[in-house]
DRENDO-1510 file (C-alpha; in Angstrom, 1 decimal, always signed):
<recs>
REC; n; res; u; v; w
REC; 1; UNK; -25.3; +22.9; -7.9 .
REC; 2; UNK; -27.0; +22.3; -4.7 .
REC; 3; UNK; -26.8; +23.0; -1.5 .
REC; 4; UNK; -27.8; +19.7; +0.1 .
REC; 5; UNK; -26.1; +18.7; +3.4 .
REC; 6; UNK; -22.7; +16.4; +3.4 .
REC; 7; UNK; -22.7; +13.9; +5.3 .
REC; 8; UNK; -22.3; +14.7; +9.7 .
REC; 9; UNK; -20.5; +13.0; +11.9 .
REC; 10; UNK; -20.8; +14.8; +15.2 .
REC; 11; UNK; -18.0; +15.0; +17.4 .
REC; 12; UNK; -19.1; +14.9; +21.3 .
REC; 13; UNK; -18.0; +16.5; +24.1 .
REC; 14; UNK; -15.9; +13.6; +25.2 .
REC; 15; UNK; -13.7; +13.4; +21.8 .
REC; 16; UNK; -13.7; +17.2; +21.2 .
REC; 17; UNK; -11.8; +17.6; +25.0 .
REC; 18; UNK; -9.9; +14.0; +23.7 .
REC; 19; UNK; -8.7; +16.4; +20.7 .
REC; 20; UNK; -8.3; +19.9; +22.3 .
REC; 21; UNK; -6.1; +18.6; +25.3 .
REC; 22; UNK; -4.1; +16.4; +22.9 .
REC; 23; UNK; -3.3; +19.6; +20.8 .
REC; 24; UNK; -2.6; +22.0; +23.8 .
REC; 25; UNK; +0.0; +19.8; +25.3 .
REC; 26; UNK; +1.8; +19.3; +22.3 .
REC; 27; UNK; +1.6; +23.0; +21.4 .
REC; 28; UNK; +3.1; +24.0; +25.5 .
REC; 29; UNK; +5.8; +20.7; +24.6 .
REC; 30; UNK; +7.0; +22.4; +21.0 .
REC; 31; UNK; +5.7; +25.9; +21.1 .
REC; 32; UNK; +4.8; +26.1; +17.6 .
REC; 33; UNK; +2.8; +24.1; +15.3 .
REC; 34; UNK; +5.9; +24.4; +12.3 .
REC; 35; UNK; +6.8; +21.4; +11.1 .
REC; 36; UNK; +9.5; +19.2; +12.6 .
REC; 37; UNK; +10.5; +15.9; +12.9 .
REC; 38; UNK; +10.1; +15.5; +17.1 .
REC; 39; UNK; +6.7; +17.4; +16.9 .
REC; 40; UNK; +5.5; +14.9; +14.1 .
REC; 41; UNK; +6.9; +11.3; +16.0 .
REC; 42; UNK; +5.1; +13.2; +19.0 .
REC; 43; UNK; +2.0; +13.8; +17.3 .
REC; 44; UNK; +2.1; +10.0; +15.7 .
REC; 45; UNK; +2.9; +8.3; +19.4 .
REC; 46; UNK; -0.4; +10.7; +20.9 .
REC; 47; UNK; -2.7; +9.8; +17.4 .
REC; 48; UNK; -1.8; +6.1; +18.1 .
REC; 49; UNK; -3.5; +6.4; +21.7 .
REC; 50; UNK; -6.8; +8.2; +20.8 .
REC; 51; UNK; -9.8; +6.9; +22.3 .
REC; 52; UNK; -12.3; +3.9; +20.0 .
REC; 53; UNK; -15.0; +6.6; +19.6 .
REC; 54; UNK; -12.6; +9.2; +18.2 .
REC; 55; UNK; -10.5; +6.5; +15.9 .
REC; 56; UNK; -14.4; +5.6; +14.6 .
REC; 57; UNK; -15.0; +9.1; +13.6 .
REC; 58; UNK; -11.5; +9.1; +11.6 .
REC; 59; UNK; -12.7; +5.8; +10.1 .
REC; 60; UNK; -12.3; +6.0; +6.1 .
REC; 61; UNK; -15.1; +7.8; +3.8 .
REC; 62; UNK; -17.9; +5.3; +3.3 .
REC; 63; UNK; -20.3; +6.6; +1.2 .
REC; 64; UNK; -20.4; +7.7; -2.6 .
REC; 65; UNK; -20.6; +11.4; -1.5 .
REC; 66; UNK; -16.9; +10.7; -0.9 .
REC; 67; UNK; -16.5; +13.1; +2.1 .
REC; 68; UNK; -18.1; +14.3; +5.6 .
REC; 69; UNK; -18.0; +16.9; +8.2 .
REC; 70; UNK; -16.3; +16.4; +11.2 .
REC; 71; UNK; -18.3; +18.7; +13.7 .
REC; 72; UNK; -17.7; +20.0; +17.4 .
REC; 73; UNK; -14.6; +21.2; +17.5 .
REC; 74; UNK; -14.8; +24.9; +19.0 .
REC; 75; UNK; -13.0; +27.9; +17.8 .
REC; 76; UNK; -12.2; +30.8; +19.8 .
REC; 77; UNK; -12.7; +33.9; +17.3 .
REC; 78; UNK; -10.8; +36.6; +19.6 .
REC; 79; UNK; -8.1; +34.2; +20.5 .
REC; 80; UNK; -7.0; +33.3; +16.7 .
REC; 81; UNK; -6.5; +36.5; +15.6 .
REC; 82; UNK; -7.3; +38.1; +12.3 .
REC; 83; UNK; -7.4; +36.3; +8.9 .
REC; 84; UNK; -3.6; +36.5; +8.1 .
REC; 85; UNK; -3.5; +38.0; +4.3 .
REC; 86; UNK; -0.9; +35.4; +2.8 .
REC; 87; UNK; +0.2; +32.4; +3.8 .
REC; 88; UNK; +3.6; +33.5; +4.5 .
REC; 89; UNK; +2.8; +35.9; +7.0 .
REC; 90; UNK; +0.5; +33.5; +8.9 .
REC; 91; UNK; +3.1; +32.0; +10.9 .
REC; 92; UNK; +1.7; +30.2; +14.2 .
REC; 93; UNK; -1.3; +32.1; +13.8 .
REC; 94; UNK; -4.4; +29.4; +15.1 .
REC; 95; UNK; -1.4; +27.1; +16.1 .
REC; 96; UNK; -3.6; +25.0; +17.9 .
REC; 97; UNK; -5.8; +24.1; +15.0 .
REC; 98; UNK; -2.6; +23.1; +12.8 .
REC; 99; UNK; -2.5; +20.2; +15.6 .
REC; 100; UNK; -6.0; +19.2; +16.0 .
REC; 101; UNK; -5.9; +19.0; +12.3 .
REC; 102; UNK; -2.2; +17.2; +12.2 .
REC; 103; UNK; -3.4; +14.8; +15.1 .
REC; 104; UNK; -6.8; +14.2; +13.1 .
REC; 105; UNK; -5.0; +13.3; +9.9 .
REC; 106; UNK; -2.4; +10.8; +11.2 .
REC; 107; UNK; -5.5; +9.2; +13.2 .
REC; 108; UNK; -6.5; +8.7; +9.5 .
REC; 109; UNK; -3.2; +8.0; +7.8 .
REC; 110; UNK; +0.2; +9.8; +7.1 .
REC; 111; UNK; +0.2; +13.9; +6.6 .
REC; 112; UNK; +1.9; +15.0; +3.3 .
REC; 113; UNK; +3.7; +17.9; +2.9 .
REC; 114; UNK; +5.3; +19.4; +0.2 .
REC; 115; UNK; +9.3; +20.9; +0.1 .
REC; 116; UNK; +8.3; +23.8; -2.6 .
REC; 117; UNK; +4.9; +24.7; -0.7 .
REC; 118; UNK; +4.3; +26.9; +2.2 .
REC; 119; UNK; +7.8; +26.2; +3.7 .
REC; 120; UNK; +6.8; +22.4; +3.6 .
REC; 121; UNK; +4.7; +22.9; +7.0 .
REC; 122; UNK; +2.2; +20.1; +7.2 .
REC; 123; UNK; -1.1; +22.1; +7.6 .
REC; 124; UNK; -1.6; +25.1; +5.2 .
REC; 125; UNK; -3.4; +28.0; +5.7 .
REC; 126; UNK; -6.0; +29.1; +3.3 .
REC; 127; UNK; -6.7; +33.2; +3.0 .
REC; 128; UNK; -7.2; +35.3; -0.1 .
REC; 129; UNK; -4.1; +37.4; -0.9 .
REC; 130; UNK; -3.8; +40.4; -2.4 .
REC; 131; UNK; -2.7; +40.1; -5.6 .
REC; 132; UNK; -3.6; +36.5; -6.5 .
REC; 133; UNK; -7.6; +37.2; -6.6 .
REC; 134; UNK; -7.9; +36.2; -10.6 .
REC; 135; UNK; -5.0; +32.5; -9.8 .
REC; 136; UNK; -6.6; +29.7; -9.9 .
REC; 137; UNK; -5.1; +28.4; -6.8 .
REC; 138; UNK; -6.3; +28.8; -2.9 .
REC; 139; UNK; -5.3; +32.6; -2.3 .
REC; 140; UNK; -7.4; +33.5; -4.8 .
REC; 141; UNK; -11.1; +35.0; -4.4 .
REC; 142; UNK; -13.4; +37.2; -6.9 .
REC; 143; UNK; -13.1; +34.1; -9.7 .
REC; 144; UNK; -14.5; +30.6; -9.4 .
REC; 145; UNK; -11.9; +27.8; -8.3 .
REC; 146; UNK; -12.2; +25.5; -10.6 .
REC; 147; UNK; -13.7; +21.8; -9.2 .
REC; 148; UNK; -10.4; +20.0; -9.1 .
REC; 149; UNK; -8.2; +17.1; -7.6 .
REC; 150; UNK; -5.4; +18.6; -5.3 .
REC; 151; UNK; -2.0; +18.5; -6.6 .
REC; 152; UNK; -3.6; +16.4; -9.5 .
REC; 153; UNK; -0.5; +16.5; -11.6 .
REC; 154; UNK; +1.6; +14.3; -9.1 .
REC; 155; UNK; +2.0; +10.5; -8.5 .
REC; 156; UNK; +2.1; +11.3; -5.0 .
REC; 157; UNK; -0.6; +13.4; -4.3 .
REC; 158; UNK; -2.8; +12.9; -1.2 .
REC; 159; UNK; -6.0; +10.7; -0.8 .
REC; 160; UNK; -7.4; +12.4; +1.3 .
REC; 161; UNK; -8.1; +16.7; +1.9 .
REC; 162; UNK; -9.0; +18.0; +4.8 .
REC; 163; UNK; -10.3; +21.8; +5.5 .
REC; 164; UNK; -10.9; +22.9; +8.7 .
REC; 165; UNK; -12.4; +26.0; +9.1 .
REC; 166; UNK; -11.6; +29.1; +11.5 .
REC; 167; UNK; -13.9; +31.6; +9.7 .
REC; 168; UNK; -16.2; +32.3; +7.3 .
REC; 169; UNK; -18.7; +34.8; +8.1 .
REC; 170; UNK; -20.0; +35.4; +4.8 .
REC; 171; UNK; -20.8; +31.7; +4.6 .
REC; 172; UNK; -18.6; +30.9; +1.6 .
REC; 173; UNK; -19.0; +27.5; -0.3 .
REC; 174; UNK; -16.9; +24.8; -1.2 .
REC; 175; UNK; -17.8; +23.1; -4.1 .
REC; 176; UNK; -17.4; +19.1; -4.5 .
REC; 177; UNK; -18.6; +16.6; -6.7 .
REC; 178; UNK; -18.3; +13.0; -6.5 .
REC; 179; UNK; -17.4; +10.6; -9.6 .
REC; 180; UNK; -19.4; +7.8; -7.9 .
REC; 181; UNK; -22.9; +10.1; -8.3 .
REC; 182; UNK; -22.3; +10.8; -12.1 .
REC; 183; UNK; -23.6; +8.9; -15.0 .
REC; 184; UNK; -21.4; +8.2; -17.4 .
REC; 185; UNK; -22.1; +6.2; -20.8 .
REC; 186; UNK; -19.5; +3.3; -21.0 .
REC; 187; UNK; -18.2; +4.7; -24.1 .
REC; 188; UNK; -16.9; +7.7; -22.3 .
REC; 189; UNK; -15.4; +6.0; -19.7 .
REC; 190; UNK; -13.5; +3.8; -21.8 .
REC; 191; UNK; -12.2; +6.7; -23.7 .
REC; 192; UNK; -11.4; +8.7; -20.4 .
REC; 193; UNK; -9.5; +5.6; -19.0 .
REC; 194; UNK; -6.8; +6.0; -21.2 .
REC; 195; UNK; -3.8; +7.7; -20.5 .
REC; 196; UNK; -4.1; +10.9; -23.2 .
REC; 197; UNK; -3.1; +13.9; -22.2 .
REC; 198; UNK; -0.9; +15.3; -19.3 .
REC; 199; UNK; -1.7; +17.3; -16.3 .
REC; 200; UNK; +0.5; +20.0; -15.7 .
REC; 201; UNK; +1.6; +21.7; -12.4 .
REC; 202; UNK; -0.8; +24.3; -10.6 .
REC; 203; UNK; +0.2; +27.9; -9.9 .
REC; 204; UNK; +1.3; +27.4; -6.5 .
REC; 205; UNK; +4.3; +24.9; -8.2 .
REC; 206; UNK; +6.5; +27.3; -10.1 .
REC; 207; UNK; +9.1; +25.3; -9.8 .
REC; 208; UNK; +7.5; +22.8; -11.4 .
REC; 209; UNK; +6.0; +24.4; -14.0 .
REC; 210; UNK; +9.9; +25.2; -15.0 .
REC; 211; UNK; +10.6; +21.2; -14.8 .
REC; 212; UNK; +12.4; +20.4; -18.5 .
REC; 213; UNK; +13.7; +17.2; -17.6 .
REC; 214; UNK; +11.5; +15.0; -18.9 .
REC; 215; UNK; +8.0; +15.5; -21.4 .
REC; 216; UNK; +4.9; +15.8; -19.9 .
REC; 217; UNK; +3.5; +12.0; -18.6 .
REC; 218; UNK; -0.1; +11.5; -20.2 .
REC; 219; UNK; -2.1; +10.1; -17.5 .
REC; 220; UNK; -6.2; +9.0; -17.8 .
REC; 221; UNK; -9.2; +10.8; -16.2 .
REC; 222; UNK; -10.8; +7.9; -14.8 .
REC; 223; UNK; -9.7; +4.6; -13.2 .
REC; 224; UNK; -11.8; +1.2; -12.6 .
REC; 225; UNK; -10.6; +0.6; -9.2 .
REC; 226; UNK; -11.8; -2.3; -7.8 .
REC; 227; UNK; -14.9; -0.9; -5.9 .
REC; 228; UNK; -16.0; +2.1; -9.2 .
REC; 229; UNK; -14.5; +4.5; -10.3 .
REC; 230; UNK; -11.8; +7.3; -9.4 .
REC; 231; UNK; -11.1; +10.2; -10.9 .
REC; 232; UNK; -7.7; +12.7; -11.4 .
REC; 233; UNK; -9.1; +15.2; -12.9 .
REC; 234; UNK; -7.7; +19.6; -13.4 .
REC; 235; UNK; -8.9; +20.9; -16.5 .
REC; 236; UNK; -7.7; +24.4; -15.7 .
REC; 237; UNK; -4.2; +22.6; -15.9 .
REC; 238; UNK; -5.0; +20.1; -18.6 .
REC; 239; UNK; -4.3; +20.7; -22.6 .
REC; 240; UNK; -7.6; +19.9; -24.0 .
REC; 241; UNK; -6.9; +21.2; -27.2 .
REC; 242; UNK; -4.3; +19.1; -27.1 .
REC; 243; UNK; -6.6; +15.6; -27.9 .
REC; 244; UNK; -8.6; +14.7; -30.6 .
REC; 245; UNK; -13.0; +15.5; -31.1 .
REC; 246; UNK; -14.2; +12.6; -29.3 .
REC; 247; UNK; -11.8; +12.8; -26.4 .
REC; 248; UNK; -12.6; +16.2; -25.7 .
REC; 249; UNK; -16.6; +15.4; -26.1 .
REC; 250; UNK; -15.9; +12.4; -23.7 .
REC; 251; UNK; -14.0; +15.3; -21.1 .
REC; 252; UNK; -17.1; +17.6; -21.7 .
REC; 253; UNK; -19.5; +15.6; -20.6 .
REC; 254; UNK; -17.7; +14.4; -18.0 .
REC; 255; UNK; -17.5; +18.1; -16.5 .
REC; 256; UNK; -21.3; +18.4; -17.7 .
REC; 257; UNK; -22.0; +15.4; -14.9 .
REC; 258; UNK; -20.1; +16.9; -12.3 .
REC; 259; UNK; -21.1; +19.8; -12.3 .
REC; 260; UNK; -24.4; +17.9; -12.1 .
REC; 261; UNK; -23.7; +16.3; -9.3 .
REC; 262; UNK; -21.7; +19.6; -7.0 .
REC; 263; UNK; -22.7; +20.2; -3.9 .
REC; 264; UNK; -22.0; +23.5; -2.1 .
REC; 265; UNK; -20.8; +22.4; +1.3 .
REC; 266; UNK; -20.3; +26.3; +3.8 .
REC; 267; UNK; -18.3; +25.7; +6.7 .
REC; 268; UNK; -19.3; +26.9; +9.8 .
REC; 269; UNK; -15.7; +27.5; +12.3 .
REC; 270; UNK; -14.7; +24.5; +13.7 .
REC; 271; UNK; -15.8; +22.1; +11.4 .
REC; 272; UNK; -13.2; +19.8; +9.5 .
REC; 273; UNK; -14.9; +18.6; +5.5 .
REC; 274; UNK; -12.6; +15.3; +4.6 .
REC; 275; UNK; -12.6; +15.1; +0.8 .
REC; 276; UNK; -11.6; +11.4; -1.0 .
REC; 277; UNK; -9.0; +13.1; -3.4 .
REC; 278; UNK; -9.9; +9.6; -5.7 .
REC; 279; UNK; -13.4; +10.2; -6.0 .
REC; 280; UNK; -14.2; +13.8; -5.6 .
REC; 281; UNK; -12.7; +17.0; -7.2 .
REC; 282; UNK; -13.8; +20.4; -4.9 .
REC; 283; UNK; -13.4; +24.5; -5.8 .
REC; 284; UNK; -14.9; +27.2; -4.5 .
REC; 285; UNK; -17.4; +30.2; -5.2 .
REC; 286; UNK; -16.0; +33.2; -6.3 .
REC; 287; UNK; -16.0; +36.2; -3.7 .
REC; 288; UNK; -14.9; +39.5; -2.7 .
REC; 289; UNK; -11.9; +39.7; -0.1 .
REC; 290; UNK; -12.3; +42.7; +2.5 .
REC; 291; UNK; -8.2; +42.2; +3.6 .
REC; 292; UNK; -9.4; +43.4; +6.9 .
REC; 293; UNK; -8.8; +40.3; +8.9 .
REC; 294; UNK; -12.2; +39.0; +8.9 .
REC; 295; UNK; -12.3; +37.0; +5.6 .
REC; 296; UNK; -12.7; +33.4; +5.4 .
REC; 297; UNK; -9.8; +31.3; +6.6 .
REC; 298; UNK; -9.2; +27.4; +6.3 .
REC; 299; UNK; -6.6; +25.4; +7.2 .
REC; 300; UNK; -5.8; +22.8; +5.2 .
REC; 301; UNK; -4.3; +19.4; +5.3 .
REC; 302; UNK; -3.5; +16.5; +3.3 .
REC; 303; UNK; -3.5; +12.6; +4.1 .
REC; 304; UNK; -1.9; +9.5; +2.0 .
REC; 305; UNK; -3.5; +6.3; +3.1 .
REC; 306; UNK; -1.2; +3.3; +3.2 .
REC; 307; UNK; -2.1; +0.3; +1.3 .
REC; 308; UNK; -4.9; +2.4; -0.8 .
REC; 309; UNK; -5.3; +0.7; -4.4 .
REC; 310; UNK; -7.2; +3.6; -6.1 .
REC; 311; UNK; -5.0; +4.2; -8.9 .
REC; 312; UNK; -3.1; +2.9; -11.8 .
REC; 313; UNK; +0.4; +0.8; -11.3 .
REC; 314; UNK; +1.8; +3.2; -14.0 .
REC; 315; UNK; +2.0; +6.0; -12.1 .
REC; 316; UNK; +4.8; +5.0; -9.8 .
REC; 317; UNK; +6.8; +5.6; -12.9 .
REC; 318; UNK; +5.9; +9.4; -13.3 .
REC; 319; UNK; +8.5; +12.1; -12.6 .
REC; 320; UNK; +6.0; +14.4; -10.5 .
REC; 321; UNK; +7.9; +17.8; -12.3 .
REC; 322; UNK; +10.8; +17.2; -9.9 .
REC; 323; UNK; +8.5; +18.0; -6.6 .
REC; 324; UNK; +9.5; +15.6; -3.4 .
REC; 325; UNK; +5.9; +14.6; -1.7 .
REC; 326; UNK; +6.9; +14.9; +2.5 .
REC; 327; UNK; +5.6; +12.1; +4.0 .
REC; 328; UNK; +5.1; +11.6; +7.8 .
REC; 329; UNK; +5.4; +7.8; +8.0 .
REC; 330; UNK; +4.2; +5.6; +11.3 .
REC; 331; UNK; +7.9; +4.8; +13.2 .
</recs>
């Protein structure tokens, strides 16, 4: 893995007041950053008047590293509070950073939510929980998260992640790899484009992982999209012993090139990492949670872009285990 530097793109004092102001008011209008419907046709009808030199640093990914770092945006340490030890106590803790990072994804499309996850609010937070340190889901910590495409057992999952960082002091890494920087033998790729085996709901969709409805969709690894290739990609979640030798050898090797490929991207507070959920899969280092309300804490958010034609027509016709993607559409 290495530790070379993601691309930068360097917010100045200009946008980051642009930003902060923007999020303040809305905050003083709503008084909390928990999802509604006025806060989010608020948030769209302030996005839709940012400035050309923030709109150009929400522009789309556009290199093969398939993410950057937004940086500038300060964080006051004092003023957010401890790390909260589960999402569901979090509440409006860092409020104002849930709407910097809501503003900042409908500037690059529409924010997704989910109805079964964190009480469907549109920005997450990320802390290690007591409890869940061995899941392979974001409240864990002392085991390696798995590289990974979010929510990559649904149709509806988001093109872009974001993770904007309110502290890390032990300089924790995320971990991303890019499909567009591996080497792949055209063999395996032809084998890896076809739709084999299933990915199956993470930890964090129980309700999913009880969907009986309907079998399992089989749904390929790779995709030749018009401009490469794009990945969905989970084999914590994936039932490789499921497919035949040279399936498996083609999935192998895949995981041997991204892992080739990783980068270890540490946050520092106040800077946002954009992820292309089509071309790069991210995790995380493993590490040991204090629970004294100084671990690392993200926020999270995710972004569908409209018009996006990364991925195959047959998944429209997938069931998505009975979860409802929430989408903040433009009025």
């Amino acid at each position: 893995m290495s530790t070379a530097a993601a691309p930068v793109r360097q917010l100045d004092a200009r946008t980051v007041g642009e930003l902060r102001d923007a999020a303040e008011e809305l905050l003083a209008e709503f008084g909390t950053s928990a999802t509604s419907p006025e806060l989010l046709a608020r948030v769209r009808e302030v996005a839709t008047g940012f400035s050309a030199a923030l709109r150009h640093h929400c522009r789309p990914v556009d290199t093969a590293d398939g993410l950057f770092v937004l940086r500038g945006l300060p964080v006051d340490d004092a003023a957010a509070g401890p790390t909260p030890t589960s999402w569901a106590t979090a509440g409006d803790s860092g409020a104002v950073h849930d709407i910097v990072l809501l503003l900042l994804a409908t500037a690059m499309g529409n924010p997704l939510a989910w109805e079964g996850q964190q009480d469907g609010r549109f920005v997450h937070n990320i802390v290690p929980s007591p409890g869940h340190e061995h899941a392979q889901t974001g409240a864990s910590s002392t085991v390696l998260l798995s590289p990974h495409t979010e929510d990559a057992f649904h149709p509806g999952r988001a093109h872009l992640l974001m993770l904007g960082c309110m502290r890390n002091p032990d300089g924790i890494a995320t971990t991303a790899a890019s499909i567009r920087r591996t080497r792949l033998a055209d063999p395996d790729v032809e084998l890896l484009t076809r739709p084999v085996l299933p990915i199956l709901p993470d930890d964090a969709y129980e309700a999913a992982q009880g969907y009986t409805a309907e079998a399992p969709p089989a749904v390929p690894a790779l995709f030749a999209a018009e401009d490469g290739l794009t990945l969905r990609y989970d084999p914590a979640y994936t039932p490789l012993t499921d497919a035949d030798p040279a399936y498996r050898a083609a999935y192998d090797r895949l995981s041997d090139e991204l892992a080739r490929v990783s980068v270890a991207v540490s946050l520092d507070p106040g800077e946002v990492l954009v992820v292309d959920n089509d071309l790069v899969v991210h995790g995380r280092v493993p590490f040991r949670a204090r629970y004294d309300g100084t671990d690392r804490w993200l926020k999270r958010a995710s972004v569908r872009v409209p018009g996006r034609r990364t991925r195959p027509a047959a998944e429209a016709g997938e069931h998505g285990y009975g979860q409802a993607a929430l989408e903040a559409h433009a009025s």
